[in-house]
KELOVO-708638 format. One line per field, with one value per residue: residue number from 0; residue in three letters; x, y, z of N, C-alpha, C, O in turn. Coordinates in Angstrom, 3 decimals. Each point is the difference from the previous one (the first is absolute). Example, Ala and Ser with C-alpha at 12.3 -4.5 7.8 and 13.67 -1.06 7.14 Angstrom:
REM residues 2
i	(0/1)
aa	(ALA/SER)
n_u	(13.190/-1.386)
n_v	(-5.690/1.069)
n_w	(7.800/-1.385)
ca_u	(-0.890/0.820)
ca_v	(1.190/1.190)
ca_w	(0.000/0.060)
c_u	(0.900/-0.770)
c_v	(1.200/1.090)
c_w	(0.000/0.730)
o_u	(1.036/0.509)
o_v	(-0.019/1.108)
o_w	(0.665/0.169)
***
This chain:
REM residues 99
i	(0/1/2/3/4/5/6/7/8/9/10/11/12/13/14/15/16/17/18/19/20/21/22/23/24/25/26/27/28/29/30/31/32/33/34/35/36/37/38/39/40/41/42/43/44/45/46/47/48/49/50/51/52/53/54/55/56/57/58/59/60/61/62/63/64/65/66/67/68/69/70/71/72/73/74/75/76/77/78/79/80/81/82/83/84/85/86/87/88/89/90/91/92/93/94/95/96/97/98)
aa	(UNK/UNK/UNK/UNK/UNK/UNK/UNK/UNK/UNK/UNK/UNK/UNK/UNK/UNK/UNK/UNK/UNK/UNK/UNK/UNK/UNK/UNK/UNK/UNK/UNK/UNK/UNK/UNK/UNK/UNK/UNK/UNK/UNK/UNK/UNK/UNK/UNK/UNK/UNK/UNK/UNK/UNK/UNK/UNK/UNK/UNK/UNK/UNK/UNK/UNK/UNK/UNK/UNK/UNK/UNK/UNK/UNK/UNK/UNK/UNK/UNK/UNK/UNK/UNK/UNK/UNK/UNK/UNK/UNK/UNK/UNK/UNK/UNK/UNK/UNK/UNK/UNK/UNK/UNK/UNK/UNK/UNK/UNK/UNK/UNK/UNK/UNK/UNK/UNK/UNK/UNK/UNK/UNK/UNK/UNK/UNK/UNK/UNK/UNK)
n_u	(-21.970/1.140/2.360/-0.013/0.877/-2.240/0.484/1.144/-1.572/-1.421/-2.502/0.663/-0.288/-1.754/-0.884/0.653/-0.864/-2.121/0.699/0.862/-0.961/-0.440/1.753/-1.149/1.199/1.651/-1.521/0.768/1.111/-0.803/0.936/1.414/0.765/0.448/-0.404/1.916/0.151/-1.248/-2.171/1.254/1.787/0.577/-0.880/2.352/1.289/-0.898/0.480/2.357/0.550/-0.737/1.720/1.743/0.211/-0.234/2.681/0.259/1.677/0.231/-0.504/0.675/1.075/-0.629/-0.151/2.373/0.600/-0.886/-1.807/0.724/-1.802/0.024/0.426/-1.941/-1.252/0.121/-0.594/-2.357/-0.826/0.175/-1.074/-1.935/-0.675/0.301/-1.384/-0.545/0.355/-0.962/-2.257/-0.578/-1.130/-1.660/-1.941/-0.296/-1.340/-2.573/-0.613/0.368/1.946/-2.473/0.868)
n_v	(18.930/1.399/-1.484/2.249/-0.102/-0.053/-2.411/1.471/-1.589/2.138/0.411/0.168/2.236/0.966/-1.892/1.612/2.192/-1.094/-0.705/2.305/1.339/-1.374/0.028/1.432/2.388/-0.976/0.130/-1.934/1.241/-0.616/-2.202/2.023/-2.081/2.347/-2.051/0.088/2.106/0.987/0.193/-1.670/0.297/1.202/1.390/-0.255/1.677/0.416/-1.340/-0.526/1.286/-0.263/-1.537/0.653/1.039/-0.998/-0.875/0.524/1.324/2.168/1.201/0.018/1.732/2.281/1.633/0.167/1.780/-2.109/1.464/-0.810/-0.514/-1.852/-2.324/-0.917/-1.449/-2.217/-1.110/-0.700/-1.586/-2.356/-1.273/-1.057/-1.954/-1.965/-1.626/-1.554/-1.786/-1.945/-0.384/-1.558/-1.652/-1.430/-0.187/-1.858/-1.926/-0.571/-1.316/-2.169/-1.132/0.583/1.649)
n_w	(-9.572/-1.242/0.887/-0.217/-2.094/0.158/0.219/1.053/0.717/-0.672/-0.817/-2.332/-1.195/-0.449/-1.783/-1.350/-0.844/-1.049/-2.022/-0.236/-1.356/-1.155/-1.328/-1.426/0.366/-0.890/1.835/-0.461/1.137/-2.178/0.435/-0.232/-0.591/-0.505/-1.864/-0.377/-1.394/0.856/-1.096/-0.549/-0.654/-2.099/-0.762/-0.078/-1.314/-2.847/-1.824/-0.655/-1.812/-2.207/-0.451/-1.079/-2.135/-1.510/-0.277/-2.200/0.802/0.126/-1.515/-2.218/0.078/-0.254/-1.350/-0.251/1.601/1.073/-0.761/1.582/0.400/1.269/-0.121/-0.758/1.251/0.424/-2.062/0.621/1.471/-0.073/-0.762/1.169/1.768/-1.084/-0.839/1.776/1.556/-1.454/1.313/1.269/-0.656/-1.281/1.206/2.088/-0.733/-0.368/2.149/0.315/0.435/-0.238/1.603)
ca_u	(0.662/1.348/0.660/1.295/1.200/-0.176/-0.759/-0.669/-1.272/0.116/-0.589/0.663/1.526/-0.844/-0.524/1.711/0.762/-0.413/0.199/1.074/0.342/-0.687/1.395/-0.216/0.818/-0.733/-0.164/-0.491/0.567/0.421/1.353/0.316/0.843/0.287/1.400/0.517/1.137/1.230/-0.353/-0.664/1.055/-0.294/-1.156/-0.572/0.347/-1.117/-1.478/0.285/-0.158/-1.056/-0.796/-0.042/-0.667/-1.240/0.107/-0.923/0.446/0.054/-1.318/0.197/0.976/-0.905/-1.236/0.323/-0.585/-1.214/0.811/-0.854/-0.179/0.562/0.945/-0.172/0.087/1.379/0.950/-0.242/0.597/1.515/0.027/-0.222/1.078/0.759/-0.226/-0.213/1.740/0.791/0.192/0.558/1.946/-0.039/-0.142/1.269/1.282/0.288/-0.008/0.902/-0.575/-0.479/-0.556)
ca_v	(1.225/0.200/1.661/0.538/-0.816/-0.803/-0.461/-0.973/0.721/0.619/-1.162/-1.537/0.185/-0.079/-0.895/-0.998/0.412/0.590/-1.800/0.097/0.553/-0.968/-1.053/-1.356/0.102/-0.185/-1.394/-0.743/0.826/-0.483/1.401/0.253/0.695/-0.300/-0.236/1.009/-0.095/-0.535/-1.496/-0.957/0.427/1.152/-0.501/-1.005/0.938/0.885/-0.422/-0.448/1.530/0.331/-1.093/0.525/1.514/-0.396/-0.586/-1.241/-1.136/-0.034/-0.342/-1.740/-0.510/0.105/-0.787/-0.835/-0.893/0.854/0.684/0.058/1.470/0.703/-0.200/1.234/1.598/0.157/-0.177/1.773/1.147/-0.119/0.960/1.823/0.204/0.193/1.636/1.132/-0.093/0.649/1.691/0.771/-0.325/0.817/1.113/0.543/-0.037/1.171/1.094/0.030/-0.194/0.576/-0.677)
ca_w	(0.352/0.085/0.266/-0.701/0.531/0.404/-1.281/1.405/0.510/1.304/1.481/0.532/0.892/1.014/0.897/0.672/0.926/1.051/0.354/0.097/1.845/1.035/0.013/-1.029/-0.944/-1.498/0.143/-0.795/-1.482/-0.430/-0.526/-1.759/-0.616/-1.390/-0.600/-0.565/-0.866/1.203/0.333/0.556/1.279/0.889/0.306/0.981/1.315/0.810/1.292/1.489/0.933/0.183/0.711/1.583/0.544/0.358/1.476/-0.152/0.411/1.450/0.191/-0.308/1.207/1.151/-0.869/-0.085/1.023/0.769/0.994/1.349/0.501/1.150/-0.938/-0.960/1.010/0.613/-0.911/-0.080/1.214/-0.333/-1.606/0.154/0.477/-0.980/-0.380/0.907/0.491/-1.008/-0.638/1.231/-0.063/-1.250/0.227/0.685/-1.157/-0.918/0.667/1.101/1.733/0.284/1.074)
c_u	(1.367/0.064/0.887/1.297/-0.511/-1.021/-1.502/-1.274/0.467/-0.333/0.926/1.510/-0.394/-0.009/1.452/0.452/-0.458/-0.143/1.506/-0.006/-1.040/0.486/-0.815/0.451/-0.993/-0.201/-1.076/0.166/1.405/1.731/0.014/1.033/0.105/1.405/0.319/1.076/1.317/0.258/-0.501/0.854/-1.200/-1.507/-0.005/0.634/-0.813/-1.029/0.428/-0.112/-1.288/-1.132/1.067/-0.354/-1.741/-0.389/-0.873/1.123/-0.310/-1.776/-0.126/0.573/-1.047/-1.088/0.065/-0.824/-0.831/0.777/-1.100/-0.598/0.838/1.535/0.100/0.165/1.067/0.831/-0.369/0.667/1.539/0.250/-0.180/1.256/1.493/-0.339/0.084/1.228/0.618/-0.272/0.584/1.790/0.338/-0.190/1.278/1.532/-0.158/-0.469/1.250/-0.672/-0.374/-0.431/-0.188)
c_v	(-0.341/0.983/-0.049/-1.063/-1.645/-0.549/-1.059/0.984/0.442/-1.418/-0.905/0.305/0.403/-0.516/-1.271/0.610/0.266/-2.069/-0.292/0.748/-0.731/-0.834/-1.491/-0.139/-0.752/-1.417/-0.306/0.572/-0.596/0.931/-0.344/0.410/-0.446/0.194/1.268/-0.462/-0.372/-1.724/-0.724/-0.019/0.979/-0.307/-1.159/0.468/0.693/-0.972/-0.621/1.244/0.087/-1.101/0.092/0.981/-0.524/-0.975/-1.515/-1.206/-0.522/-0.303/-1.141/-0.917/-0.600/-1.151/-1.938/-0.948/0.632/0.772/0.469/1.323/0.439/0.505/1.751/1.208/0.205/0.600/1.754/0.974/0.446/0.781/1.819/0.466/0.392/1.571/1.732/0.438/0.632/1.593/0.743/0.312/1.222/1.565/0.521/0.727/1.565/1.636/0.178/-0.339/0.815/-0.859/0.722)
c_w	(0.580/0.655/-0.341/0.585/-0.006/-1.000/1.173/-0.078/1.556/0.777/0.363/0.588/1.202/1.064/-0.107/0.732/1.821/0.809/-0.078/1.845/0.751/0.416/-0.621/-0.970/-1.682/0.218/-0.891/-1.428/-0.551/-0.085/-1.129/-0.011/-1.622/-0.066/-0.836/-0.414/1.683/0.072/1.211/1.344/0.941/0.104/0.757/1.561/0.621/0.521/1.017/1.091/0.530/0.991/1.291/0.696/0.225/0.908/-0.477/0.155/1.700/0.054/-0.384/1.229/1.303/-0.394/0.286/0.980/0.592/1.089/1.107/0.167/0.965/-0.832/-1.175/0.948/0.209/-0.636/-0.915/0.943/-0.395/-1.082/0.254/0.997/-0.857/-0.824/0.456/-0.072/-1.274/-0.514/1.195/-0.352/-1.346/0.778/0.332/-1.037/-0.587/0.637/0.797/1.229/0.542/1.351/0.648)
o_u	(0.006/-0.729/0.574/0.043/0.995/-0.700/-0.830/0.203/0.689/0.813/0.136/0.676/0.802/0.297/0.103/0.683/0.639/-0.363/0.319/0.437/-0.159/-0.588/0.240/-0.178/-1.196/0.617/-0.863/-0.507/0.964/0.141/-0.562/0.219/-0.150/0.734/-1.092/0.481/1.026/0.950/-0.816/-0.756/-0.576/-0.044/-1.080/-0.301/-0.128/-0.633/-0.826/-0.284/-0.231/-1.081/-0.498/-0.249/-0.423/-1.109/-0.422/-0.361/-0.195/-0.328/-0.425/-0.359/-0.067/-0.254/-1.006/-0.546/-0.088/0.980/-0.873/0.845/0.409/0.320/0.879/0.601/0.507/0.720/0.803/0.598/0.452/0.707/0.687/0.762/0.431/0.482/0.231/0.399/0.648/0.743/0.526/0.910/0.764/0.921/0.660/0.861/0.917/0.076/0.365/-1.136/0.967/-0.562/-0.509)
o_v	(-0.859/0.990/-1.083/-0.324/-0.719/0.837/-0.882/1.157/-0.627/-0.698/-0.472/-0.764/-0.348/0.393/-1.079/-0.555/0.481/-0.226/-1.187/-0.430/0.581/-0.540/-1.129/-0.980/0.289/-0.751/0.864/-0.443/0.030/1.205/-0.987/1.182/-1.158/0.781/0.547/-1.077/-0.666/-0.633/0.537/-0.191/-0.165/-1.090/-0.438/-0.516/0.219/0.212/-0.128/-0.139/0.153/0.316/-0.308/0.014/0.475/-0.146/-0.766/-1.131/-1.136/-0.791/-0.726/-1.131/-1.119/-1.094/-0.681/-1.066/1.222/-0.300/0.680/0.879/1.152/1.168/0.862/1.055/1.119/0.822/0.783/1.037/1.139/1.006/0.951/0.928/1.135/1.126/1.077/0.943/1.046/0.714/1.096/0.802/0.963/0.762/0.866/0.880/0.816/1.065/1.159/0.368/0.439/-1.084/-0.264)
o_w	(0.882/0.053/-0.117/1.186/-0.089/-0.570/-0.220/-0.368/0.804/0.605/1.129/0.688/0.867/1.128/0.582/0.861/0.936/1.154/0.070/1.068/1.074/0.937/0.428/-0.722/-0.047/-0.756/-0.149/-1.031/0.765/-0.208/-0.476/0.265/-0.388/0.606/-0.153/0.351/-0.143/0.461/0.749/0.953/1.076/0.570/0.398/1.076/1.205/1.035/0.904/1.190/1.199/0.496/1.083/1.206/1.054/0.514/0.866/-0.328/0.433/0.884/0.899/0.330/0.507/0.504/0.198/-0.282/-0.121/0.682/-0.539/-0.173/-0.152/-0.221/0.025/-0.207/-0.083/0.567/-0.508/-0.284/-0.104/0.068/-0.371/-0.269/0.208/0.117/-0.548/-0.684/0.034/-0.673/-0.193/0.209/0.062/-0.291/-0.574/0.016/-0.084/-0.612/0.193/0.300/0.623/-0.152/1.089)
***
């Protein structure tokens, strides 16, 4: 079963879209990009896009060495910290300084 616009089964757009908002994003899922009449240039623009938008450089990176539990905590806190800061800032920006 199809839905209109899309050659994908309902269950499985589904279930990317519901391991996309869990922040595991398409792990262990293979990328694709296909060559087309643009050639071999461009298909190699779109999958450098696509392996940084999925962040598998910065995860290879990590991967590299053992990394400590206390260390991982640390380095989680920092990250949500960062995050936080960046939508606060994004809000301020698009409501105005409301204080």
């Amino acid at each position: 079963m199809t839905t209109a616009g899309t050659n994908e089964p309902r269950a499985e757009r589904s279930e990317r879209g519901r391991a996309e908002r869990d922040g595991h994003g398409r792990r262990g899922h293979a990328l694709t990009v296909v060559v087309d009449e643009r050639g071999i240039e461009a298909a190699l623009r779109v999958f450098k896009k696509l392996v940084i938008k999925e962040g598998l450089l910065k995860d290879m990176k990590r991967h590299e060495h053992y990394e400590k539990p206390g260390d991982r905590k640390r380095r989680k806190t920092r990250e949500a910290i960062r995050r936080r800061r960046r939508q606060a800032a994004r809000s301020r920006g698009r409501f105005g300084d409301r204080e």
